[in-house]
Structure formats: C-alpha cells, structure tokens
py3Dmol code that shows the C-alpha trace and the ligand (Angstrom):
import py3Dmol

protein = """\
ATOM      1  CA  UNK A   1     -30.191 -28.069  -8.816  1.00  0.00           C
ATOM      2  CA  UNK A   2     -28.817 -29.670 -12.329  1.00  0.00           C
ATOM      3  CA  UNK A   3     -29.652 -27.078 -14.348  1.00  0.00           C
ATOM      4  CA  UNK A   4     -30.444 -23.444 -15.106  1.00  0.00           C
ATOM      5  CA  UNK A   5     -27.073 -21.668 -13.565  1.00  0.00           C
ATOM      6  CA  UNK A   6     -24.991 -19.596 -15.532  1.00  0.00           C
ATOM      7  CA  UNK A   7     -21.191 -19.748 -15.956  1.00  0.00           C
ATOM      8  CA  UNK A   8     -19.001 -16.925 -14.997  1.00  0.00           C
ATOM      9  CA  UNK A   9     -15.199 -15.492 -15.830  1.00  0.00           C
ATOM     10  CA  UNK A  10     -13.935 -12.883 -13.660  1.00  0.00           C
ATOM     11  CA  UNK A  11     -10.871 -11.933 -15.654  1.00  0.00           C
ATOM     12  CA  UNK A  12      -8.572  -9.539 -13.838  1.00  0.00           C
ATOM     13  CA  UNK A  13      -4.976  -9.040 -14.311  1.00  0.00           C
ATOM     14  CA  UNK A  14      -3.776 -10.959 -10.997  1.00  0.00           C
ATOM     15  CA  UNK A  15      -6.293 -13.251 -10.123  1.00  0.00           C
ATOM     16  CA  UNK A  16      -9.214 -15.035 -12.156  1.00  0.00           C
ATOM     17  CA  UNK A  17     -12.618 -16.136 -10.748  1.00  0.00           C
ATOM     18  CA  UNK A  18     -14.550 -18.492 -12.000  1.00  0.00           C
ATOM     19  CA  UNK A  19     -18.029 -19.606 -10.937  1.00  0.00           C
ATOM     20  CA  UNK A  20     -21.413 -21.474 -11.918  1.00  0.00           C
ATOM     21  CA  UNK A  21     -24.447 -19.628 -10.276  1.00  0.00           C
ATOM     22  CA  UNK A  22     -27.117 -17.365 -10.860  1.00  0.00           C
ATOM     23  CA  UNK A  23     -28.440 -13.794  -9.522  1.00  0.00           C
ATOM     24  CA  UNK A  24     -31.311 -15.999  -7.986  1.00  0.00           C
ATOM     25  CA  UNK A  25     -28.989 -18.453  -5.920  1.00  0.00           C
ATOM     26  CA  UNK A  26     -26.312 -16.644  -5.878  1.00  0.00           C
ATOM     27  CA  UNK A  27     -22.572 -18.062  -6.784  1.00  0.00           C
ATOM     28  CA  UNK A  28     -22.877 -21.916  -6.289  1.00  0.00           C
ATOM     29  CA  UNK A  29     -19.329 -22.796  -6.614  1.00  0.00           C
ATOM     30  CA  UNK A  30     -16.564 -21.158  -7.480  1.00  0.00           C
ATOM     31  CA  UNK A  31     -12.275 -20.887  -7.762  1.00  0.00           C
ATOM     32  CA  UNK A  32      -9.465 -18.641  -7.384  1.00  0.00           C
ATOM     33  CA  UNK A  33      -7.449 -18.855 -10.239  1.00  0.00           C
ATOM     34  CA  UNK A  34      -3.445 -16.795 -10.399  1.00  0.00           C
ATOM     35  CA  UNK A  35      -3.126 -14.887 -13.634  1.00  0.00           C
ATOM     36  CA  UNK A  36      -0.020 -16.256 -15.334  1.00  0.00           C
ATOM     37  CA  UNK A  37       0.336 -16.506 -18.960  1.00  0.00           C
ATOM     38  CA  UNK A  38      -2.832 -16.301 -21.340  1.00  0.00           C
ATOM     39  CA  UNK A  39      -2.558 -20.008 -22.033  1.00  0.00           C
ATOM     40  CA  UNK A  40      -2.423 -21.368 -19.087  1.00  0.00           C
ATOM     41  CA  UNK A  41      -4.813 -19.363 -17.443  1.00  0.00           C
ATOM     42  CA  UNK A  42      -7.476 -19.777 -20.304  1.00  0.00           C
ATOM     43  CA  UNK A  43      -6.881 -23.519 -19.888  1.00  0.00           C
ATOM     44  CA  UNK A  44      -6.698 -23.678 -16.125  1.00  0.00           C
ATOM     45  CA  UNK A  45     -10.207 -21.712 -16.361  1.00  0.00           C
ATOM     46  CA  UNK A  46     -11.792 -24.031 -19.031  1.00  0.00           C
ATOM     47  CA  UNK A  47     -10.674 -26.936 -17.190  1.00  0.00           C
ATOM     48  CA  UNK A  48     -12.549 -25.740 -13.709  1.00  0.00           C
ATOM     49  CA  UNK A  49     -15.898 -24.854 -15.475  1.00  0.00           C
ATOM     50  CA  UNK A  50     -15.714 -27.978 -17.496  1.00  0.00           C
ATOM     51  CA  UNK A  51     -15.512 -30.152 -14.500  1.00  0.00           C
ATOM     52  CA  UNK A  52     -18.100 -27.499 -12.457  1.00  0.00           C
ATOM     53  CA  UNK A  53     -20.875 -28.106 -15.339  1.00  0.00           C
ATOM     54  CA  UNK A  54     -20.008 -32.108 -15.301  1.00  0.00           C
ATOM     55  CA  UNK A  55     -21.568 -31.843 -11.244  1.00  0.00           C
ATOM     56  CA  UNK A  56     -23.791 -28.965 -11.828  1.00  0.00           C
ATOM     57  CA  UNK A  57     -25.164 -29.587 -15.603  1.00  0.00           C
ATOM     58  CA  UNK A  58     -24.186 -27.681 -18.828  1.00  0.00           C
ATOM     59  CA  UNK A  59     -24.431 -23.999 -17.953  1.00  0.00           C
ATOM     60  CA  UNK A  60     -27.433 -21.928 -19.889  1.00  0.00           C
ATOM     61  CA  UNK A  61     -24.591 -19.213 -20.927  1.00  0.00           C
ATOM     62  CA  UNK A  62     -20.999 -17.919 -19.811  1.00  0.00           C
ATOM     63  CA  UNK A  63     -20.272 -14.647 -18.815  1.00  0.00           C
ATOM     64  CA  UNK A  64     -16.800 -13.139 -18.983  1.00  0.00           C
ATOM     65  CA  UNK A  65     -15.958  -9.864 -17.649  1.00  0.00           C
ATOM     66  CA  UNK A  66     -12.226  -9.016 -18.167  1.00  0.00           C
ATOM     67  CA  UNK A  67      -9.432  -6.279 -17.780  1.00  0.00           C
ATOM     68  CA  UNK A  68      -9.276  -4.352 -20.299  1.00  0.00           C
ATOM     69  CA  UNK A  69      -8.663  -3.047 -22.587  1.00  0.00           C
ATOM     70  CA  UNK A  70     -10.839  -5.535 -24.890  1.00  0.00           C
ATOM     71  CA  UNK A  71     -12.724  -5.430 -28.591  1.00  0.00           C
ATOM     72  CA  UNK A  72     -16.105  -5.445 -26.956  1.00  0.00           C
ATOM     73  CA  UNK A  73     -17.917  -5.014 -30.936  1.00  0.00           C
ATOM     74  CA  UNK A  74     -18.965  -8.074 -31.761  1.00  0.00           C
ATOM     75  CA  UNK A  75     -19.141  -7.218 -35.467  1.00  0.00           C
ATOM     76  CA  UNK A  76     -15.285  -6.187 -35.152  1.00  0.00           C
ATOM     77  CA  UNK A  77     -12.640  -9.212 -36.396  1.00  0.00           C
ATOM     78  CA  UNK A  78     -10.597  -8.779 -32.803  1.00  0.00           C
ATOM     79  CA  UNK A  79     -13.809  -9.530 -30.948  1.00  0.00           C
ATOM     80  CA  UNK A  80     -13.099 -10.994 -27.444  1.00  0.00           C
ATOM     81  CA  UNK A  81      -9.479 -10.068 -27.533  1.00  0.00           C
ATOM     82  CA  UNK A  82      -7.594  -7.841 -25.664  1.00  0.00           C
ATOM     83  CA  UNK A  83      -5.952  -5.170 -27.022  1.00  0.00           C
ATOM     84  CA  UNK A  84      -2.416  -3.342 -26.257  1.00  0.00           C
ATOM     85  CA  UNK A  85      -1.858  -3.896 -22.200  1.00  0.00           C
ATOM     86  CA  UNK A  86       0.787  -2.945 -20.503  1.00  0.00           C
ATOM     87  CA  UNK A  87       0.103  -6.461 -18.892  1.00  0.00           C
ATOM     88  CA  UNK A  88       2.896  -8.467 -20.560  1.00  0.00           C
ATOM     89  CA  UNK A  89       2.093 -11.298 -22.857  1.00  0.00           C
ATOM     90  CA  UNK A  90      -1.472 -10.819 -22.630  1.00  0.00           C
ATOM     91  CA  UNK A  91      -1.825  -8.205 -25.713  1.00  0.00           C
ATOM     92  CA  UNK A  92      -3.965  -9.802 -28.604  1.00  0.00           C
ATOM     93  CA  UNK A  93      -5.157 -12.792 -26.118  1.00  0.00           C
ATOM     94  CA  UNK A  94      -8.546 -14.043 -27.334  1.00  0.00           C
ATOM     95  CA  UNK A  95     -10.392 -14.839 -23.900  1.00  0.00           C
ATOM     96  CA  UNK A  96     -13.576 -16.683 -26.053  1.00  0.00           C
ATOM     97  CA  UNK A  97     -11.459 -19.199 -27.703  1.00  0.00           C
ATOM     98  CA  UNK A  98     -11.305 -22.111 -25.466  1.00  0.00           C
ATOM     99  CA  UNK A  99     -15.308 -21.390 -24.862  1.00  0.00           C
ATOM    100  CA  UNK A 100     -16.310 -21.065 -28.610  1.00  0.00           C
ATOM    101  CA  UNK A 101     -16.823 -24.655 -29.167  1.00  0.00           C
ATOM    102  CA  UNK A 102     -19.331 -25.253 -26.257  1.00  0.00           C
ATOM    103  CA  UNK A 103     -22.685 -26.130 -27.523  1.00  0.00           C
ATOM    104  CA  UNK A 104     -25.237 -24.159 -27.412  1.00  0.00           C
ATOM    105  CA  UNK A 105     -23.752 -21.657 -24.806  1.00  0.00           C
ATOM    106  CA  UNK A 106     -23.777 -18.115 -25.222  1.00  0.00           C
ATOM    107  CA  UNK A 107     -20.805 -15.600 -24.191  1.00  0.00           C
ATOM    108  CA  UNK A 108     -21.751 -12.278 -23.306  1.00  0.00           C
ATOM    109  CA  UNK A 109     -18.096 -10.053 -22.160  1.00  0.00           C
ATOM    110  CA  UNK A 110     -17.820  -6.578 -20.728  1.00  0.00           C
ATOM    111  CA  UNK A 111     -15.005  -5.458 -18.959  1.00  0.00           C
ATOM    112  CA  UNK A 112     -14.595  -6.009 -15.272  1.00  0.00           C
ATOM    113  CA  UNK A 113     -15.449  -2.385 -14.502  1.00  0.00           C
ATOM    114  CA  UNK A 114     -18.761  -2.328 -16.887  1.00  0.00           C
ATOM    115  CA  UNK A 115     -19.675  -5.847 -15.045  1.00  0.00           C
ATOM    116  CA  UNK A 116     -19.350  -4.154 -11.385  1.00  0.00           C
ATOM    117  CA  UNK A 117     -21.414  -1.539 -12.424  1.00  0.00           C
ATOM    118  CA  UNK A 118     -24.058  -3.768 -13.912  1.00  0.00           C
ATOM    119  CA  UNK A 119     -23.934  -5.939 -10.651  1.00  0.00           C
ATOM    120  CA  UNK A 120     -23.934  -2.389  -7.981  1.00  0.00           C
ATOM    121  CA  UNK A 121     -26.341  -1.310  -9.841  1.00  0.00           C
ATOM    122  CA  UNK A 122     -28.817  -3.845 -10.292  1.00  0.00           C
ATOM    123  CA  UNK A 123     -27.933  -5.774  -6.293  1.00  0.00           C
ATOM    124  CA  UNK A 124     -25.759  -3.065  -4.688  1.00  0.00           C
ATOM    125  CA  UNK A 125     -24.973   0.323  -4.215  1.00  0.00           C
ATOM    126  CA  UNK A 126     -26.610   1.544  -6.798  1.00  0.00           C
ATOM    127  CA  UNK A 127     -30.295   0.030  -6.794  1.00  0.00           C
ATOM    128  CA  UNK A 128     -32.956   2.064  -7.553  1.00  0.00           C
ATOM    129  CA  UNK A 129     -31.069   4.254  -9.700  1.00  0.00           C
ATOM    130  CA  UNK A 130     -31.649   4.933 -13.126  1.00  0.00           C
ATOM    131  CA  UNK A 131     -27.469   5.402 -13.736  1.00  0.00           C
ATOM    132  CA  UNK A 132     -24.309   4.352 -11.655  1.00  0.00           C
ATOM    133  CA  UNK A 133     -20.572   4.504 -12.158  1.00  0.00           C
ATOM    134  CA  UNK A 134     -18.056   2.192 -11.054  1.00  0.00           C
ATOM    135  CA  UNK A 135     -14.003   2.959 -10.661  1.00  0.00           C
ATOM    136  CA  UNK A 136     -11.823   0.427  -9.525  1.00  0.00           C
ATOM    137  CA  UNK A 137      -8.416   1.816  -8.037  1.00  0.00           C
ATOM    138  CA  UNK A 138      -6.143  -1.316  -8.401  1.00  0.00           C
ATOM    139  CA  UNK A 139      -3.444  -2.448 -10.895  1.00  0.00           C
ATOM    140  CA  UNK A 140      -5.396  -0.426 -12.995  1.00  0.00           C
ATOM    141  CA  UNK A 141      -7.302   2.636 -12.537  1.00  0.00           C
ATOM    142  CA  UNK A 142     -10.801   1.428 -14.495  1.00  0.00           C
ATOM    143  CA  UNK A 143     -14.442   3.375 -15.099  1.00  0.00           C
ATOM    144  CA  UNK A 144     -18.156   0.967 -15.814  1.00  0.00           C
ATOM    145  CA  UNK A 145     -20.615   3.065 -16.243  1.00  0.00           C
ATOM    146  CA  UNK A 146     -24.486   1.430 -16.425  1.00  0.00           C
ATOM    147  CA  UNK A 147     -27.483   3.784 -17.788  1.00  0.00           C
ATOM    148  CA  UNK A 148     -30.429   2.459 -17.674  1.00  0.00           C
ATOM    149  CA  UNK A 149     -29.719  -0.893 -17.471  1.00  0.00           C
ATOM    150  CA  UNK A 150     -26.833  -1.160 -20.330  1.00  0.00           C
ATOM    151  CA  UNK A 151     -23.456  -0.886 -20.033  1.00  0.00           C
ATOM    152  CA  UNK A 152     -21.706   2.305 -21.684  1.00  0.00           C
ATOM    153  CA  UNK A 153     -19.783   0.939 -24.960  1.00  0.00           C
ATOM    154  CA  UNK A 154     -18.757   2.888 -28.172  1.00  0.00           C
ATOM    155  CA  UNK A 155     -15.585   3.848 -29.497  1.00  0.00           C
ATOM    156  CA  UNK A 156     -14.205   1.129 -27.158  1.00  0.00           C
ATOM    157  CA  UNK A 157     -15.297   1.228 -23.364  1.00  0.00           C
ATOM    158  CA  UNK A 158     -14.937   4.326 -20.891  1.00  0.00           C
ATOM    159  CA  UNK A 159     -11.297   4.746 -20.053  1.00  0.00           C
ATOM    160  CA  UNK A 160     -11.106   7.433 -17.526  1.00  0.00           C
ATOM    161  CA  UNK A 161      -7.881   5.775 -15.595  1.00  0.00           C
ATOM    162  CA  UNK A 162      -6.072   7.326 -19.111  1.00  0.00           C
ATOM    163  CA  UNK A 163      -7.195  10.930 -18.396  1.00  0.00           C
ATOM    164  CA  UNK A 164      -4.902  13.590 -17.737  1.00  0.00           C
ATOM    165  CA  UNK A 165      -5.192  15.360 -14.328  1.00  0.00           C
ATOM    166  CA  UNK A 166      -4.300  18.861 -12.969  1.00  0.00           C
ATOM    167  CA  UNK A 167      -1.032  17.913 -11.180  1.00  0.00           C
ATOM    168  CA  UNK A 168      -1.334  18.010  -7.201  1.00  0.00           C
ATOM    169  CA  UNK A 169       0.013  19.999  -4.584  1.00  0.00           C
ATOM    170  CA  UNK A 170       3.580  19.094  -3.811  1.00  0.00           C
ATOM    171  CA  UNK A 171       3.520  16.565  -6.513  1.00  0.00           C
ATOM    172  CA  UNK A 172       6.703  17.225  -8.592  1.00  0.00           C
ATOM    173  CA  UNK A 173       9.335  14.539  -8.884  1.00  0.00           C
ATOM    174  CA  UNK A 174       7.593  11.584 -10.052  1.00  0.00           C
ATOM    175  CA  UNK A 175       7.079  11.491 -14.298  1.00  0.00           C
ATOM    176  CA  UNK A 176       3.753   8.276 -13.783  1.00  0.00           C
ATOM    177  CA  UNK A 177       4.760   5.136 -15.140  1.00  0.00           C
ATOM    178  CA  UNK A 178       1.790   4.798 -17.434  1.00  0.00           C
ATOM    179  CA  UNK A 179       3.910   3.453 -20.716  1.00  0.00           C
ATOM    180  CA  UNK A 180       1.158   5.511 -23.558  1.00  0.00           C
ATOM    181  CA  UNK A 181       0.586   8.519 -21.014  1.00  0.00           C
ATOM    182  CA  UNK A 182       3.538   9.238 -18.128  1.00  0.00           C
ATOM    183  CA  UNK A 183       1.377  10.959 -15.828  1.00  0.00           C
ATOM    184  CA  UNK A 184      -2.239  10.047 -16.923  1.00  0.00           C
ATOM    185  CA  UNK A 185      -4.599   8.959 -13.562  1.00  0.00           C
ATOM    186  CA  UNK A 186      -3.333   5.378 -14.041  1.00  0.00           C
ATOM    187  CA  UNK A 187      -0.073   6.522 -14.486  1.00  0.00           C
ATOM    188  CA  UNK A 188       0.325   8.777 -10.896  1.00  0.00           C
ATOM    189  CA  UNK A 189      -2.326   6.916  -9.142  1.00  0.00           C
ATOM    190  CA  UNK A 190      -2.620   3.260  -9.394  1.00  0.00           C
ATOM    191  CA  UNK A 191      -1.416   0.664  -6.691  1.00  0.00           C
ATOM    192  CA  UNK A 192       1.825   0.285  -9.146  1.00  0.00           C
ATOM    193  CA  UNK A 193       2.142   3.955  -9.611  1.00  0.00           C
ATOM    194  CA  UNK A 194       2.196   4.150  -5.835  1.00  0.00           C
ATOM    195  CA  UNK A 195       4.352   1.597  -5.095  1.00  0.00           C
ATOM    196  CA  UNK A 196       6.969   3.525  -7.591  1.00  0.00           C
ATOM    197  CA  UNK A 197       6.406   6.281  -5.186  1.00  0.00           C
ATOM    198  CA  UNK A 198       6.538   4.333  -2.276  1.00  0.00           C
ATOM    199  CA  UNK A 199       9.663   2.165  -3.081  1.00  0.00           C
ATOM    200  CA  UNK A 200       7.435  -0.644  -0.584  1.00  0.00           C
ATOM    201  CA  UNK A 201       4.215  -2.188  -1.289  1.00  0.00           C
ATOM    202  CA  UNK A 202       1.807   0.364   0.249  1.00  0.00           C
ATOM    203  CA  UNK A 203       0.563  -1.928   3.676  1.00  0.00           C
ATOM    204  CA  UNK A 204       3.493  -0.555   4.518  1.00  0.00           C
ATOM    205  CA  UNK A 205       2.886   3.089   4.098  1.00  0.00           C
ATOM    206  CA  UNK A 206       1.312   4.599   7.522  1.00  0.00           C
ATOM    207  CA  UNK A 207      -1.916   6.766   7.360  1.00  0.00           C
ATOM    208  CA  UNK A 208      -0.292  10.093   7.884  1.00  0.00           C
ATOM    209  CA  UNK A 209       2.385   9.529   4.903  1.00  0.00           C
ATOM    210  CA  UNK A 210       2.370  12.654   2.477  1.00  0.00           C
ATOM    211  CA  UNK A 211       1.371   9.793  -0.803  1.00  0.00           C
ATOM    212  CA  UNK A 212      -2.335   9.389   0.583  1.00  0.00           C
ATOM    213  CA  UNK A 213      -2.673  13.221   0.339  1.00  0.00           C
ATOM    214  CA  UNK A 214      -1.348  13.509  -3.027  1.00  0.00           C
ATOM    215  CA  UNK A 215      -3.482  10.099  -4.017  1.00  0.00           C
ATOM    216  CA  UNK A 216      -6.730  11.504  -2.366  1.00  0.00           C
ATOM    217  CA  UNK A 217      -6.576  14.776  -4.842  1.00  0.00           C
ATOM    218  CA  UNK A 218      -6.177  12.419  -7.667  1.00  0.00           C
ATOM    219  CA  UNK A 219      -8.903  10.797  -7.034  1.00  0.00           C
ATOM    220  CA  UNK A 220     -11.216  13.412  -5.995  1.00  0.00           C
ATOM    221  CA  UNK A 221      -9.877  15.075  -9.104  1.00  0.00           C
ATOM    222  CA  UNK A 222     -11.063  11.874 -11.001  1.00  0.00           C
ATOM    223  CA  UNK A 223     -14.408  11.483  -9.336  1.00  0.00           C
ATOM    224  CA  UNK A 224     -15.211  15.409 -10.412  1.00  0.00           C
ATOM    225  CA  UNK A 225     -14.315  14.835 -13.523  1.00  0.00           C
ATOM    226  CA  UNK A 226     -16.987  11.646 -14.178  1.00  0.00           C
ATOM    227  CA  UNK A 227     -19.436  13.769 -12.136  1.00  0.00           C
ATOM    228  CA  UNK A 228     -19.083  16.455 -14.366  1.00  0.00           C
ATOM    229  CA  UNK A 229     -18.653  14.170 -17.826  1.00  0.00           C
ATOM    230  CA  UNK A 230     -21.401  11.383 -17.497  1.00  0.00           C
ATOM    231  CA  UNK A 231     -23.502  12.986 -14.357  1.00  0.00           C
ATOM    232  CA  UNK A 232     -23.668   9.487 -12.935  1.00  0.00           C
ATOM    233  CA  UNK A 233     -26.616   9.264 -10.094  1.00  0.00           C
ATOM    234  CA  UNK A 234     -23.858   7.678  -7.828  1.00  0.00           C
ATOM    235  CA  UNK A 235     -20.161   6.601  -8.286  1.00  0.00           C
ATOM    236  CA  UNK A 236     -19.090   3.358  -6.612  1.00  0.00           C
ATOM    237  CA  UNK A 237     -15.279   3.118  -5.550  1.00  0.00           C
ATOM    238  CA  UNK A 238     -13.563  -0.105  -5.263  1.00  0.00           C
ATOM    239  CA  UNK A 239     -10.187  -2.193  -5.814  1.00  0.00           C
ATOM    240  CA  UNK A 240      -7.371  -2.715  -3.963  1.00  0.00           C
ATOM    241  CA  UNK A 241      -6.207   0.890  -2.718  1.00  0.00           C
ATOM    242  CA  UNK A 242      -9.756   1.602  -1.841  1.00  0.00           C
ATOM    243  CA  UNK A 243      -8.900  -0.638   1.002  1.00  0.00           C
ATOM    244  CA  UNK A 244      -7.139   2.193   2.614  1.00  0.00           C
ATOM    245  CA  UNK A 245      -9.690   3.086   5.279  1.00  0.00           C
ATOM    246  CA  UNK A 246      -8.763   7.195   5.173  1.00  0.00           C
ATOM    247  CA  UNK A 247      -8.805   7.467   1.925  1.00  0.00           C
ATOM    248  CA  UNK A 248     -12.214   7.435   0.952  1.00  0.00           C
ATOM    249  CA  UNK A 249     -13.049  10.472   3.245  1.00  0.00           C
ATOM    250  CA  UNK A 250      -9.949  12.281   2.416  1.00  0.00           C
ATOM    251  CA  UNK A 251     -10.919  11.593  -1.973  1.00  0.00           C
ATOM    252  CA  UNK A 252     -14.454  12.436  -0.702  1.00  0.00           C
ATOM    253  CA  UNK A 253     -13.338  15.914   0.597  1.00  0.00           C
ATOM    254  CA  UNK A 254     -10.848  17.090  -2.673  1.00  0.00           C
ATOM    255  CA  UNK A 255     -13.747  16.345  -5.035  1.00  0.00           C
ATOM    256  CA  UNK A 256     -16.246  18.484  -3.584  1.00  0.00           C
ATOM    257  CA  UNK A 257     -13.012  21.231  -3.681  1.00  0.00           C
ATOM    258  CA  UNK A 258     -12.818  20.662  -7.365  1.00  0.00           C
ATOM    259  CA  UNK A 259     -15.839  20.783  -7.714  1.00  0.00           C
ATOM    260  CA  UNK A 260     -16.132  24.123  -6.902  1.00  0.00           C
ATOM    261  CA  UNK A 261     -19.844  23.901  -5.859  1.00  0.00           C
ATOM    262  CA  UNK A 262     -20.957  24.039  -9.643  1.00  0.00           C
ATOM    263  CA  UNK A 263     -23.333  20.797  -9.309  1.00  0.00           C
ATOM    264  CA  UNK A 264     -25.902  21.925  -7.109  1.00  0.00           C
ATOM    265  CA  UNK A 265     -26.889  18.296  -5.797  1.00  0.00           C
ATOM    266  CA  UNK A 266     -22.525  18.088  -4.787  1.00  0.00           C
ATOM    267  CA  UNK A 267     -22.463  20.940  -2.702  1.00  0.00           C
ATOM    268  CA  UNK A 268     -21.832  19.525   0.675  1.00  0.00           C
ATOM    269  CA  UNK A 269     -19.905  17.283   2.675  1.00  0.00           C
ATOM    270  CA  UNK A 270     -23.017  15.226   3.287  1.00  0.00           C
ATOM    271  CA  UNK A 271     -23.980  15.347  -0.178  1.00  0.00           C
ATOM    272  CA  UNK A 272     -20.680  13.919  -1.297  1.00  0.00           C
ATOM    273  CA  UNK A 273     -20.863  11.175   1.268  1.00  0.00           C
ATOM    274  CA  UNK A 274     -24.049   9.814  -0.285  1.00  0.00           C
ATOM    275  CA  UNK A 275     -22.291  10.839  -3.704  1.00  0.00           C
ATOM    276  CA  UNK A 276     -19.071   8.556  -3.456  1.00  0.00           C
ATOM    277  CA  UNK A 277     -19.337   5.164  -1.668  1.00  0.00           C
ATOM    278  CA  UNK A 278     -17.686   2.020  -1.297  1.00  0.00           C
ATOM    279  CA  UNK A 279     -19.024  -0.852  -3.588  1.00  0.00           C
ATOM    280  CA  UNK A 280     -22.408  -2.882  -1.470  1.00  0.00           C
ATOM    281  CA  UNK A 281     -21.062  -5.896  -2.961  1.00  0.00           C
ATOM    282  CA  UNK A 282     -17.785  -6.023  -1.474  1.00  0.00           C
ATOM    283  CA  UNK A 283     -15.283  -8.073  -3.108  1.00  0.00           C
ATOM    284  CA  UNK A 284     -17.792 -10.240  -5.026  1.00  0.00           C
ATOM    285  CA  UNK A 285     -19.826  -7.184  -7.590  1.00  0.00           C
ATOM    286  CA  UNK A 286     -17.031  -8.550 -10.473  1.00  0.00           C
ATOM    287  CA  UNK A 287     -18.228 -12.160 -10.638  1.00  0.00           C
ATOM    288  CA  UNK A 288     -21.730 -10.976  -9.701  1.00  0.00           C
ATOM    289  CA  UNK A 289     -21.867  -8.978 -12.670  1.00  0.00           C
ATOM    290  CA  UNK A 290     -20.185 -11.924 -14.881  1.00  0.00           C
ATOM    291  CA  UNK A 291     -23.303 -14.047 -13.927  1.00  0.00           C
ATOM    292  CA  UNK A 292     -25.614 -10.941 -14.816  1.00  0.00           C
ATOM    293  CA  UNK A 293     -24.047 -10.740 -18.133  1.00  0.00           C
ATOM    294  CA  UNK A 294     -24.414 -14.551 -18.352  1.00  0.00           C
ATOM    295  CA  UNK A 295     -27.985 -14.487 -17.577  1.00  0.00           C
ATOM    296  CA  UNK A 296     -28.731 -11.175 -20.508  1.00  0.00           C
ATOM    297  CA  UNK A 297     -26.545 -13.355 -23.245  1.00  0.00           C
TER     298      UNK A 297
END
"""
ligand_1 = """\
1
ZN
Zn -2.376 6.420 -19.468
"""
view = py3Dmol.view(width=600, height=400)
view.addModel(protein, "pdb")
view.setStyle({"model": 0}, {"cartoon": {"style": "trace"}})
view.addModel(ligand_1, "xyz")
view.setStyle({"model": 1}, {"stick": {}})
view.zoomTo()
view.show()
C-alpha cells in the first residue's frame, strides 16, 4: 500500500486530527494534535502528513474539515480562512497555506459539522437516506447538513448554534456568553456556556442537577427547529455534551413537546427515537468525512 490514500485534517478548536487513509481501508495512520496557536498547529500538522506521505507515498488529495466559521467559496479572496471566532488568535487564519504548494494535490474543506454529515451519511447513521443533519454540542454548538450527497453551502454554511431560542423554564439569571448573540443556542447551551452555569467542568455535575433539564429543552428546542427548517430525513447528535448518557432521551422528549405534533412522521416517542440518534461513527465521522472530502476533491 504506497499509493492511492487520501490525506485528512480534522480541524477542531481543541484538538486536530490528522490522517492518511481512504473510505476503502479505512484511516491508515493517524495523530492527535492540541490546538494552540494557528502557526504552530498548521506547522505541527504539515510536519505529520509530510513525514506520513514520505512512508505511505504522496497522498492523491487532502481533505480539511475545520471549525468554523470559514470562507468555504472558492471564488471568494478569504478562501480557506476562518472568519471572526470567538476562538482567540485564530480569526483570519488561512488553514490551506502550508498545503498550497504540494504538487499536484487537491484540497477540498468543509466545516467539521458538513464533513460528519457527509461521513453519517454516506457510512453511518444516516445511510440509505436521501438527506441527514448533523449537530455537534461541544465548544461550539455546530449544524452539517448533506442532501443528496452535497453538503449545504450558500451565504456561508448553516449556523444554527447562532439561533435564538424561546427561553426555558426556570431559566432566568444567566445573560449566554455568546460574544455576537448573549443568549443565542451557543451562547446558553454549549459545554462553555454550561460550565459558566456550572462554575465546574460538567463531569462534575450529577444526572439529577436542574442544568441538564434546562440544556435538554434547548436542545430539543434546537432539534425542532432544523426539523421544521430543512426537514432533514434524520438528525445525528454528537460532541462532547452528547456524552451525557440522559440527555439524549431527556432532548429527545422536549422536541417532540415543541413540536407540537405538527410533523406527522414526529408524532411519537418512538418516532423521535428513530428521529434523533447518536452519531454510528462514534468519535471518528469528523476525520471520516475529511477523507470523503479528500477522495470528491
Ligand atoms: Zn451566537
């Protein structure tokens, strides 16, 4: 195996992947990387892939699927950078630089989200169906959304973690900490936003603490909302406070209540369990969906 694999960027905004593979065999080799500044990171991730293809052979294309958000128009002059994070330093970061002046090797991006989509959807979760969305619950709160075999681009990319939700029960002292939106879904239910709640990291929250509650109407809110919006066939949830064993039950149960039984397909508890469901791929659909990307540049 010398050649034919694909190289692969999982960008994310506290730990990068990188990997040489392909859907066929699968990721061949890969690294955890630590997200520090732009520069080192970009170089620490050139560095690994330049070394991988010097074992494995010059990879046929690289895939890079980052945080967002990120100029995904190629025809645009920012193309390949990020845009205004709140992650600091990282605004205006060009993630295709260091991989520009590789011969003869494509770069396809999406954002993460788009690329766990593509990867659910095509390996996971999500096969068989003609349209799937992904939101990740993590630093972030992020939407991919794949119809028909292409990811969902435009404007910029879907941003439904910026939304603006109907506040929940009981939910009255805390303002969100999103820095463009207060008390957007990012803002009152990311892992940060809950750790601003929490005043802890949340493994140290117990199941029955009142911020799962509030967190679980969020997100049912959230999932209604893309159900109703987009009309997704399925809707994958993963990231870090999707780890939370009770909570994808409890999110399960508030969006069939905001539902309001309007979507005749989302009308029972049974329904909604086939409706919202934990990503096939596990950890891996990100860099899965990097090497998809790779293999379409
Ligand atoms: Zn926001």
């Amino acid at each position: 195996m010398t050649r034919g694999l694909y190289a692969a960027i999982e960008a994310g905004g506290t730990k990068w992947v990188c990997a040489l593979g392909s859907s066929a065999d699968g990721v061949v080799t890969s690294t955890r990387l630590p997200t520090v500044d732009p520069q080192s990171t970009l170089a620490a991730a050139h560095r690994w892939l330049e070394q991988a293809a010097h074992t494995f052979g010059p990879p046929r294309a690289l895939g890079i699927a980052s945080f967002g958000p990120v100029e995904l128009d190629p025809a645009a002059p920012h193309y390949g950078c990020l845009l205004d994070t709140p992650k600091r330093g990282w605004s205006g970061t060009d993630l295709l630089a260091p991989f520009r002046a590789w011969p003869g090797v494509p770069i396809a991006l999406d954002t993460d989200v788009n690329a766990a989509a593509l990867s659910e959807q095509a390996l996971g979760a999500g096969r068989g169906l003609d349209s799937l969305a992904y939101l990740t619950i993590g630093t972030g709160i992020g939407l991919g959304v794949v119809v028909h075999g292409r990811m969902l681009h435009g404007l910029l990319h879907p941003e439904a973690g910026h939304l603006t939700p109907r506040r929940a029960a009981g939910d009255t002292g805390f303002a969100g900490i999103c820095p463009f939106h207060g008390d957007c879904f990012e803002g009152l239910a990311s892992g940060p936003a809950l750790v601003a709640r929490l005043g802890h990291e949340l493994g140290d929250a117990p199941d029955d603490h009142p911020v799962w509650t509030i967190e679980a109407d969020y997100l049912g809110q959230l999932c209604a909302q893309v159900a109703l919006a987009l009309s997704p066939r399925r809707i994958v949830l993963g990231g870090g406070v999707m780890q939370h064993a009770k909570l994808l039950p409890a999110l399960r149960a508030r969006a069939l209540h905001w539902l309001g039984g309007y979507l005749p397909p989302l009308r029972t508890a049974a329904a909604m369990d086939d409706y919202l469901v934990p990503p096939a791929l596990g950890q891996r659909s990100g860099i899965l969906g990097a090497l998809l990307l790779a293999e379409r540049a």
